[in-house]
ZATOR-573340 format. One record per atom (N, C-alpha, C, O, CB): y, z, x; residue in three letters; residue number from 1. Coordinates in nm, 4 decimals, padded with zeros to 6 digits. Glycine has a CB too. Layout:
BEGIN
Y:Z:X:ALA:NUM $
...
***
This chain:
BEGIN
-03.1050:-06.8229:01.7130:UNK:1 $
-03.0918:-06.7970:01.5710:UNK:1 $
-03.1589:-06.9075:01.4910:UNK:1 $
-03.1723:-07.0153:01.5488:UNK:1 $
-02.9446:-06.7841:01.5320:UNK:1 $
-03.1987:-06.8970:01.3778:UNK:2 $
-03.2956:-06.9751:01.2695:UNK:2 $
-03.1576:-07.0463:01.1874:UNK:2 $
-03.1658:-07.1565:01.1331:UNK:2 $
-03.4178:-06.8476:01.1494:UNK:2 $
-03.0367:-06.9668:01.1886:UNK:3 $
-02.9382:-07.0439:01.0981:UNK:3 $
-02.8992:-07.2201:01.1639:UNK:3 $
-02.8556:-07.2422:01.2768:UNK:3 $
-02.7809:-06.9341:01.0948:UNK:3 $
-02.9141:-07.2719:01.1120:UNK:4 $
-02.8663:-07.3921:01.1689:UNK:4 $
-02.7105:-07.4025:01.1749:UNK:4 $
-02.6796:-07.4885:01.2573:UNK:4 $
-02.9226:-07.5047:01.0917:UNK:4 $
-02.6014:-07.3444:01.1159:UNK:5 $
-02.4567:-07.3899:01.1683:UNK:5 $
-02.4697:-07.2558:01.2757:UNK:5 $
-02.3767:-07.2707:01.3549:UNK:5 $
-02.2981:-07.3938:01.0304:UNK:5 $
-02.5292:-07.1583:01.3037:UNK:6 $
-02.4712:-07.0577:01.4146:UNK:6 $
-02.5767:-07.1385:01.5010:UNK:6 $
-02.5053:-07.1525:01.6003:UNK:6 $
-02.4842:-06.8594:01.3963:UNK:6 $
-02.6729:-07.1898:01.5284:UNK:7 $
-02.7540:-07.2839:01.6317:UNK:7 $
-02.6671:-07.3724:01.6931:UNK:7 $
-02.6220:-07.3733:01.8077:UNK:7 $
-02.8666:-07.3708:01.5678:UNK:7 $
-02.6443:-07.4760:01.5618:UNK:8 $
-02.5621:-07.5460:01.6342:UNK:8 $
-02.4361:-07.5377:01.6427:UNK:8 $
-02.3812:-07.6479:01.6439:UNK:8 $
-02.5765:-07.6393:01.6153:UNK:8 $
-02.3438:-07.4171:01.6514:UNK:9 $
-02.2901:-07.3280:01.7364:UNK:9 $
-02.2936:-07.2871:01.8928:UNK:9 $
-02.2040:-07.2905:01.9771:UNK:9 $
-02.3186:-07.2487:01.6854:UNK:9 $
-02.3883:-07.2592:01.8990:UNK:10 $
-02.4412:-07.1614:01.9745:UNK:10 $
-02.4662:-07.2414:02.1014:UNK:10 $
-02.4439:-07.2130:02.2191:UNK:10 $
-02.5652:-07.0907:01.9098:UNK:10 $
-02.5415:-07.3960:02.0198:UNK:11 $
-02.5719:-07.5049:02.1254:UNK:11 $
-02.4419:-07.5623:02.1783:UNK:11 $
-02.4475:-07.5881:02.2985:UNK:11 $
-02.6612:-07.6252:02.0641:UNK:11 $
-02.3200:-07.5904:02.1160:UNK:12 $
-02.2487:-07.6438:02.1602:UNK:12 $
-02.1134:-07.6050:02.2521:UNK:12 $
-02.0239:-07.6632:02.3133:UNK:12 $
-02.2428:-07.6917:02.0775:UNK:12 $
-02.1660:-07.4419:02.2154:UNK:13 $
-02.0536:-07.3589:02.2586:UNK:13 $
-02.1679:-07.3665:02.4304:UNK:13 $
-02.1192:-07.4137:02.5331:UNK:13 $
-02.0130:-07.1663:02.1400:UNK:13 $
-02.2847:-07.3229:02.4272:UNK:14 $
-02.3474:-07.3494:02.5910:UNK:14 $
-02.3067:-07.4606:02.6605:UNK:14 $
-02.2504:-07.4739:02.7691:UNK:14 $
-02.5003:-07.3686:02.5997:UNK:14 $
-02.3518:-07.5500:02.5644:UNK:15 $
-02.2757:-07.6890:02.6764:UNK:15 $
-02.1782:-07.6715:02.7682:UNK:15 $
-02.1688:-07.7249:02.8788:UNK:15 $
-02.1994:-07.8001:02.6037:UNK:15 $
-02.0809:-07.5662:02.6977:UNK:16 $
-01.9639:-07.5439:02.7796:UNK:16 $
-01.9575:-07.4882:02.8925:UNK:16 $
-01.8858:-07.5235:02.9862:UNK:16 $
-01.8890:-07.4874:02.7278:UNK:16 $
-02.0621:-07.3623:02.8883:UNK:17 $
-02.0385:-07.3232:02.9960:UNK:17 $
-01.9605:-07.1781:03.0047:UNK:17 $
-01.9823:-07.1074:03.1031:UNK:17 $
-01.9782:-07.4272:03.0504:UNK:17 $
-01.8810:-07.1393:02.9150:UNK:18 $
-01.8252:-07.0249:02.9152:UNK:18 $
-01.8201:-06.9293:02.8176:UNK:18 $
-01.8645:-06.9433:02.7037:UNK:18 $
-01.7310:-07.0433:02.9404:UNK:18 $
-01.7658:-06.8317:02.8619:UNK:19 $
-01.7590:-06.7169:02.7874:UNK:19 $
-01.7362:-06.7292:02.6364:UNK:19 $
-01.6787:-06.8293:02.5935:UNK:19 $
-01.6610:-06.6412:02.8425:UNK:19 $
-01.7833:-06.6210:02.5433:UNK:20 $
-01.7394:-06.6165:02.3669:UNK:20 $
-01.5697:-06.5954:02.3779:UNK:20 $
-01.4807:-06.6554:02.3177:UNK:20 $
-01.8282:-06.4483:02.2598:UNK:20 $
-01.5611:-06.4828:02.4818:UNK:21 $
-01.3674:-06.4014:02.4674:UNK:21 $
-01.4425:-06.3396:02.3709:UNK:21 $
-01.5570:-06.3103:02.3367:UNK:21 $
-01.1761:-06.5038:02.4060:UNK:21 $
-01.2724:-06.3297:02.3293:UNK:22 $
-01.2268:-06.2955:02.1682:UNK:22 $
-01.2667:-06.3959:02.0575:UNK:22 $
-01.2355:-06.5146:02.0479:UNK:22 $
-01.0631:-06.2885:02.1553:UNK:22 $
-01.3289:-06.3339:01.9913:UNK:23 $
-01.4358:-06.4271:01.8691:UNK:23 $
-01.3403:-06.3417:01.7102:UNK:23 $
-01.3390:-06.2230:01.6776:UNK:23 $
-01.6952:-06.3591:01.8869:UNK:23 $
-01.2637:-06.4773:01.6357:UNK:24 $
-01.1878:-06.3560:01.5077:UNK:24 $
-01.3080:-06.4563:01.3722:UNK:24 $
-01.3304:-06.5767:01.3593:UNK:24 $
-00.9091:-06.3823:01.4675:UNK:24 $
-01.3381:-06.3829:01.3262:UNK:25 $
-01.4332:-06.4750:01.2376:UNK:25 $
-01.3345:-06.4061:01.0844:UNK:25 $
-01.2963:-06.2903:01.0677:UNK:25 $
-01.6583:-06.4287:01.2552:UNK:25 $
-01.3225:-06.4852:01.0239:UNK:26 $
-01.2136:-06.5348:00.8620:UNK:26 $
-01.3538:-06.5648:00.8018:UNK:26 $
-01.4363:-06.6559:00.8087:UNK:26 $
-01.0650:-06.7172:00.8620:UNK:26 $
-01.3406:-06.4376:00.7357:UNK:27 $
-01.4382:-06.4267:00.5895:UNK:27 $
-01.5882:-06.3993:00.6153:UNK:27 $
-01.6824:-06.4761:00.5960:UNK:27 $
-01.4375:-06.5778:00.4986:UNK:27 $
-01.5896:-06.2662:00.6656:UNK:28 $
-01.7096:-06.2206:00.7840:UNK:28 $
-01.7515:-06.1972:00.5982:UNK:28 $
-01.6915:-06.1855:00.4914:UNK:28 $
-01.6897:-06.0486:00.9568:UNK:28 $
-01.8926:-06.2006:00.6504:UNK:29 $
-02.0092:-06.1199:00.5566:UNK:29 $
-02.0986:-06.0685:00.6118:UNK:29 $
-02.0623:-06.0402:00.7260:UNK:29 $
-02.0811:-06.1882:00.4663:UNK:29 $
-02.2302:-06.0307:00.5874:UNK:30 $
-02.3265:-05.9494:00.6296:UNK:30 $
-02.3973:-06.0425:00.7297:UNK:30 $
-02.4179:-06.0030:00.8444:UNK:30 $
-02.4133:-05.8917:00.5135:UNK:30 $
-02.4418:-06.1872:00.6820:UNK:31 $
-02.5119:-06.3017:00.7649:UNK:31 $
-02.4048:-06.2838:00.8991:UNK:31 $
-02.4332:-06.1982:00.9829:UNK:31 $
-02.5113:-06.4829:00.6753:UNK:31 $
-02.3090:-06.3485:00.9123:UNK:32 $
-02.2240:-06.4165:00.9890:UNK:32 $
-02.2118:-06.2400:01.0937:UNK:32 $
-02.2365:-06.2546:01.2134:UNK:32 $
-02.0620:-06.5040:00.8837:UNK:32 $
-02.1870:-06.1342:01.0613:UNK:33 $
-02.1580:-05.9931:01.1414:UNK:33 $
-02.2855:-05.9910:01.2621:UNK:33 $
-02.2776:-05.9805:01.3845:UNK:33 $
-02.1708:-05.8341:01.0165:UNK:33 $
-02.4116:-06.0067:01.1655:UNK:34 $
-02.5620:-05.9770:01.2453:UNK:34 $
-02.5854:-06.1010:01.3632:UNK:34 $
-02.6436:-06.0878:01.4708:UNK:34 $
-02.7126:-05.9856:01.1141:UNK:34 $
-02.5331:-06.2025:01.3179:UNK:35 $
-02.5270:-06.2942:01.4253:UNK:35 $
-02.4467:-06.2849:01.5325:UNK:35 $
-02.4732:-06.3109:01.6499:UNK:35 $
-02.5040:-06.3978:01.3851:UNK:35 $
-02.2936:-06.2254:01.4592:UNK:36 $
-02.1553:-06.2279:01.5777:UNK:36 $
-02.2126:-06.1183:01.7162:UNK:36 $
-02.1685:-06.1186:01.8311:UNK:36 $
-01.9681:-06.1374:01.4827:UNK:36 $
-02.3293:-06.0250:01.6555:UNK:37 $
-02.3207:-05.8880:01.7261:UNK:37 $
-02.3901:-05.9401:01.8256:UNK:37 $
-02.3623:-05.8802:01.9295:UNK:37 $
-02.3792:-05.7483:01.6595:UNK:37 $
-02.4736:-06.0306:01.8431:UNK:38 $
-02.5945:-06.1021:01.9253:UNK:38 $
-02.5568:-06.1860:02.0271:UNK:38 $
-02.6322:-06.2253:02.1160:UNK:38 $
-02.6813:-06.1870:01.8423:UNK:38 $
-02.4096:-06.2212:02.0116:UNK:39 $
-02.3788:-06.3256:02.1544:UNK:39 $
-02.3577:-06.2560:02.2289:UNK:39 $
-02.3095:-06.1435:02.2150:UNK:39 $
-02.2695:-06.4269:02.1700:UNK:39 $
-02.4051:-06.3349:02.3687:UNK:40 $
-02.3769:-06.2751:02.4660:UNK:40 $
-02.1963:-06.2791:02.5507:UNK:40 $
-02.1179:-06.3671:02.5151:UNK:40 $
-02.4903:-06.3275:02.5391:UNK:40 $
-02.1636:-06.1979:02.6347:UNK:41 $
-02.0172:-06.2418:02.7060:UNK:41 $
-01.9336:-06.2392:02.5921:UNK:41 $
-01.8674:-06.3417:02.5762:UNK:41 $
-02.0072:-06.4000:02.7843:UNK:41 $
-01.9185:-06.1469:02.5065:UNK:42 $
-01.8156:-06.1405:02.3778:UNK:42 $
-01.7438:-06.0448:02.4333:UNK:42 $
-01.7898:-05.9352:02.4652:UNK:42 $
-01.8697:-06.1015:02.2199:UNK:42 $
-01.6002:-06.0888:02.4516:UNK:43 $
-01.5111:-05.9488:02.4669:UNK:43 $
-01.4697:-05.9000:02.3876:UNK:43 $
-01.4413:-05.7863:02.4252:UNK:43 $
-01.4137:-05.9406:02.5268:UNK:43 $
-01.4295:-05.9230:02.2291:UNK:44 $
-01.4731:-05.8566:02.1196:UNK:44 $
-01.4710:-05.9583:01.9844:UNK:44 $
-01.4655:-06.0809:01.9756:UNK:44 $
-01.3818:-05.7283:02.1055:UNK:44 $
-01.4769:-05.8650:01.8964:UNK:45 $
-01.4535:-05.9338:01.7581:UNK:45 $
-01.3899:-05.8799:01.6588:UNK:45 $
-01.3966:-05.7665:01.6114:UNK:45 $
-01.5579:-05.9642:01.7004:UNK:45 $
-01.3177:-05.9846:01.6270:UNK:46 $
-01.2312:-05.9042:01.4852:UNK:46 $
-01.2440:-06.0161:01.3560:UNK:46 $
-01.2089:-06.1300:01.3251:UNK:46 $
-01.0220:-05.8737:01.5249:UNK:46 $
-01.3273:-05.8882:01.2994:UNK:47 $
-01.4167:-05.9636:01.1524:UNK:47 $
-01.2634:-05.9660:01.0141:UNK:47 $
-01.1766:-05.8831:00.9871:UNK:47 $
-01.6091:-05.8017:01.0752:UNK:47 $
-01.2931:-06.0921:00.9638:UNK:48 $
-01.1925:-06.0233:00.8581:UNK:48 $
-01.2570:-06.0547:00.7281:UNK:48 $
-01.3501:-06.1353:00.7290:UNK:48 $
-01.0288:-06.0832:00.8609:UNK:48 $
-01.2120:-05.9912:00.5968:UNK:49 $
-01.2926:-05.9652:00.4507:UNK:49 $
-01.1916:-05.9276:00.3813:UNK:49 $
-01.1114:-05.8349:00.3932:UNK:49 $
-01.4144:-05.8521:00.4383:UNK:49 $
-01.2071:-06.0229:00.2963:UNK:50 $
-01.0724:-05.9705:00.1394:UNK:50 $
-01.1089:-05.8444:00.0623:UNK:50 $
-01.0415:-05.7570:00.0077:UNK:50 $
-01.0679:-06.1029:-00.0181:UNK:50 $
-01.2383:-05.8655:00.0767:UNK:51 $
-01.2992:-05.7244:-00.0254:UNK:51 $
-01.3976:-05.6556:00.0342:UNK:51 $
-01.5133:-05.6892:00.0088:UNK:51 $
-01.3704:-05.7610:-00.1721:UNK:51 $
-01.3795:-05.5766:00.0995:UNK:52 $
-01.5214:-05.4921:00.1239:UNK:52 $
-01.6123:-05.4206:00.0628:UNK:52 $
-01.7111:-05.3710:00.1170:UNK:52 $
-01.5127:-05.4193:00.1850:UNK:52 $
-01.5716:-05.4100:-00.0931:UNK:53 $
-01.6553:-05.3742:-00.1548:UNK:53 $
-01.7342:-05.4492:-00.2450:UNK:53 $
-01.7697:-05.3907:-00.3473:UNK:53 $
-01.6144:-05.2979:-00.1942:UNK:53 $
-01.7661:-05.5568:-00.2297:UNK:54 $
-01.8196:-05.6831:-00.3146:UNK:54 $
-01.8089:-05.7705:-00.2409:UNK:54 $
-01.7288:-05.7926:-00.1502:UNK:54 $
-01.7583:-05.7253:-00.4376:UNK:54 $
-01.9366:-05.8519:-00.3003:UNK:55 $
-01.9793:-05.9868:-00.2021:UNK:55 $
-02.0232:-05.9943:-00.0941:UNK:55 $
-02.1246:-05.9262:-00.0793:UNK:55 $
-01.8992:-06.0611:-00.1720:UNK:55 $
-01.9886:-06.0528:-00.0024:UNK:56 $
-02.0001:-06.0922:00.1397:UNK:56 $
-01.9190:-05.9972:00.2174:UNK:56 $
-01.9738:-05.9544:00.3191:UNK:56 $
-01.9539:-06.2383:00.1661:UNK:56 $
-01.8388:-05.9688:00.1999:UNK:57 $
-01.7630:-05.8348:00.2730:UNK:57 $
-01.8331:-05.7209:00.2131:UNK:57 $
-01.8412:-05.6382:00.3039:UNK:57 $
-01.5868:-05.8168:00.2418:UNK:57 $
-01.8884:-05.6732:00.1068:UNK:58 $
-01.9963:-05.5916:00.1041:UNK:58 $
-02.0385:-05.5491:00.2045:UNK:58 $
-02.0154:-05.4454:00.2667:UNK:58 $
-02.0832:-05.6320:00.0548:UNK:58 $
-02.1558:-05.7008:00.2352:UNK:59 $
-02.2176:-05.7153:00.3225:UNK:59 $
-02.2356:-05.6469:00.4317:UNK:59 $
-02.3375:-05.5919:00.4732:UNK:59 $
-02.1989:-05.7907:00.3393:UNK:59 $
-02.1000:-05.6553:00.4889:UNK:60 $
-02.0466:-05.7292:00.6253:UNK:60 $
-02.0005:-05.5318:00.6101:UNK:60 $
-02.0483:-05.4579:00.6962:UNK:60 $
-01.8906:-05.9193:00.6298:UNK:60 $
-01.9331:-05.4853:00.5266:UNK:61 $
-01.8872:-05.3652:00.5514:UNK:61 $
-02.0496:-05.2556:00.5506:UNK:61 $
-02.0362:-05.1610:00.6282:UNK:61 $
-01.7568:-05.3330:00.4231:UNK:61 $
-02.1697:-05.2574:00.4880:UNK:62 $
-02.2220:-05.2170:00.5156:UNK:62 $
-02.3101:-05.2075:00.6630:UNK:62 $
-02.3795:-05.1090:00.6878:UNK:62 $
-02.2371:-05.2298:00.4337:UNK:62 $
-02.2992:-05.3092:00.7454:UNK:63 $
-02.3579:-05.3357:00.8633:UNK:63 $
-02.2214:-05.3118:00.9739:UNK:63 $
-02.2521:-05.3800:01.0717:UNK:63 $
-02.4316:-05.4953:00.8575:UNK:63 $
-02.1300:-05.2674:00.9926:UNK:64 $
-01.9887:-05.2294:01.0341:UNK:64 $
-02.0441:-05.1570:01.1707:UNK:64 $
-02.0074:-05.1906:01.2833:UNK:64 $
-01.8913:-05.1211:00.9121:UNK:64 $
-02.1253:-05.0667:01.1469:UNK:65 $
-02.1938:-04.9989:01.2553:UNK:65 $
-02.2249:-05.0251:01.3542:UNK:65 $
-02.2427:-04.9494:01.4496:UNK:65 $
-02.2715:-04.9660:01.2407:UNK:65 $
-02.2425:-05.1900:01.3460:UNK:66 $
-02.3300:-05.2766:01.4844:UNK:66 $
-02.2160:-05.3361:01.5390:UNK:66 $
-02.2369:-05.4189:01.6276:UNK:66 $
-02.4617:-05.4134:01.4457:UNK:66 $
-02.0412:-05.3020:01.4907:UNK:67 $
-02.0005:-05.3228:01.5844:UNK:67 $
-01.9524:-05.2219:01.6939:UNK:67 $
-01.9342:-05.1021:01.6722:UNK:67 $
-01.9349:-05.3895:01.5486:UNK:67 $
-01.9301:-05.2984:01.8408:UNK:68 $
-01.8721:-05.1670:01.9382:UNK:68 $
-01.7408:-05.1706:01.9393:UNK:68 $
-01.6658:-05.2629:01.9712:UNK:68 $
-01.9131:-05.1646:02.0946:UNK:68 $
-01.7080:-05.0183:01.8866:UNK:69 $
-01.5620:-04.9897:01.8607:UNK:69 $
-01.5517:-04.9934:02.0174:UNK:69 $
-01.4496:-05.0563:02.0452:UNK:69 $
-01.5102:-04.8365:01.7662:UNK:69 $
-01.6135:-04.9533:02.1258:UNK:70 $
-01.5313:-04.9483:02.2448:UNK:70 $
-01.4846:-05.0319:02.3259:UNK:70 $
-01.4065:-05.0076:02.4179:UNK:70 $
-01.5703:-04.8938:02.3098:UNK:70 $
-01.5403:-05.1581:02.2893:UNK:71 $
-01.4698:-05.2592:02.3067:UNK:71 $
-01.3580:-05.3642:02.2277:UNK:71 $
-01.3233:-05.4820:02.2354:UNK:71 $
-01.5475:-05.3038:02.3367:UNK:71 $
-01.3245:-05.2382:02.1442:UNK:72 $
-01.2243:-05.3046:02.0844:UNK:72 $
-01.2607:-05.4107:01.9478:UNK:72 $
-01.1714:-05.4837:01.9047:UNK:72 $
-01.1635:-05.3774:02.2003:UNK:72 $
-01.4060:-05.4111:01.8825:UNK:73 $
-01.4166:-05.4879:01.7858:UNK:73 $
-01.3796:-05.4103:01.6339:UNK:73 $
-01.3671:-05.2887:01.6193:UNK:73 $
-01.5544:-05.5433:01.8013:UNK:73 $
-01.3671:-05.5058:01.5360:UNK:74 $
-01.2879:-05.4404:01.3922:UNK:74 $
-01.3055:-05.5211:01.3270:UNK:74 $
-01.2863:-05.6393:01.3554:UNK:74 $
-01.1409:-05.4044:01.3763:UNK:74 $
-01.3620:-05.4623:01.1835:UNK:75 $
-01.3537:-05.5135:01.0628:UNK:75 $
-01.2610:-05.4553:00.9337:UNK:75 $
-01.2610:-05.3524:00.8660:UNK:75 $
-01.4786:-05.5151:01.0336:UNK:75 $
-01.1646:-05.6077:00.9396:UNK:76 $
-01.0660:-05.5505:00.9074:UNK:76 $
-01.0474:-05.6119:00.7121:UNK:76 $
-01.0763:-05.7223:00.6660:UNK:76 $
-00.9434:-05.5934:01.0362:UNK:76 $
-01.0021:-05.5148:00.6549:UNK:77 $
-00.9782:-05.5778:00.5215:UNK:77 $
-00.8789:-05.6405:00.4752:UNK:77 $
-00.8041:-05.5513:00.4351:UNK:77 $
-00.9867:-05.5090:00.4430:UNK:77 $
-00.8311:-05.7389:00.4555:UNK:78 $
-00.7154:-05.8015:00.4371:UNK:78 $
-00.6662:-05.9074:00.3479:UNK:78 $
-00.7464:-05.9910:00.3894:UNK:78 $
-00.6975:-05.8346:00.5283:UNK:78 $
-00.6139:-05.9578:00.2784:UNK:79 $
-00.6217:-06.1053:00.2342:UNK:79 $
-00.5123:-06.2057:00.3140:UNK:79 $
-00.4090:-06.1584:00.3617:UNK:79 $
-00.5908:-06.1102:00.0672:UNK:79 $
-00.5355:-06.3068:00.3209:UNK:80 $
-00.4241:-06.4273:00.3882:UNK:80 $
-00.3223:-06.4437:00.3219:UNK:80 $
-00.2115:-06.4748:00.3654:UNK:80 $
-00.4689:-06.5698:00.4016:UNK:80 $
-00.3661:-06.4155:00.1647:UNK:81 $
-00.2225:-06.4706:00.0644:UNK:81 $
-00.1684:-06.3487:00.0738:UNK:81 $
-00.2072:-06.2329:00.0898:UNK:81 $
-00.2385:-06.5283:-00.1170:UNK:81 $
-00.0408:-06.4226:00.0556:UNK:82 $
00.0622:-06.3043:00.0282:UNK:82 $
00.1267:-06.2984:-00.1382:UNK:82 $
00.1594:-06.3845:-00.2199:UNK:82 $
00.1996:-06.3297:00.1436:UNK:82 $
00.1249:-06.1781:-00.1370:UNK:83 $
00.1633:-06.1190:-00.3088:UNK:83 $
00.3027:-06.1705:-00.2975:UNK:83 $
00.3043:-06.2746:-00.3631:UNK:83 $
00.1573:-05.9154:-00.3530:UNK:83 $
00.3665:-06.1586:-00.2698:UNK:84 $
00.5292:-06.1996:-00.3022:UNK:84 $
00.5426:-06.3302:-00.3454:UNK:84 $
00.4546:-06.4145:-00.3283:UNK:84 $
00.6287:-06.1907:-00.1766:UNK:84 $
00.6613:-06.3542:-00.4075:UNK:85 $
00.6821:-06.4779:-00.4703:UNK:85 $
00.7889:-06.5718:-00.3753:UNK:85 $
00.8975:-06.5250:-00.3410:UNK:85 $
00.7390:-06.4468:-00.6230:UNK:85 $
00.7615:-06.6596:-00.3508:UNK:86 $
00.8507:-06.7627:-00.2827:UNK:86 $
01.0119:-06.7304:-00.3323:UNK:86 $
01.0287:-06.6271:-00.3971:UNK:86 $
00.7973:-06.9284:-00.3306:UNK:86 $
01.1222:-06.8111:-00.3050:UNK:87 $
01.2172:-06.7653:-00.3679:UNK:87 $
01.3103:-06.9051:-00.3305:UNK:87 $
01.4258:-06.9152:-00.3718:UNK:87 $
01.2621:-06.6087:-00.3216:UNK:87 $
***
């Protein structure tokens, strides 16, 4: 890859020696999806996006296609915060 943080990624995760697994990427967009789809030894991925219809989850929801549902990958819409009020 030309991106330099998924390079040097990519480089440091080889060093290791092993497998991707399960890869959950927090705050997928369109960049970060086209790259996730490209490693090799991924047993899946679960993308997550506050908004899929704007921004970077846009993105990321228009290119959805390139992932393989049969292995279990998902892009999922969600936010971390929670609406409720402390108490």
């Amino acid at each position: 890859t030309k991106d330099p943080l998924f390079r040097q990624i990519e480089e440091t995760h080889d060093s290791l020696g092993k497998c991707y697994g399960t890869i959950l990427d927090a705050g997928t967009g369109g960049h970060s999806l086209k790259w996730l789809v490209t490693l090799p030894n991924v047993e899946k991925i679960l993308a997550v996006s506050a908004d899929l219809k704007s921004g970077e989850g846009k993105g990321a929801n228009e290119l959805r296609y390139l992932l393989n549902e049969e292995r279990g990958d998902q892009l999922i819409e969600t936010s971390w915060c929670s609406s409720s009020k402390d108490k």
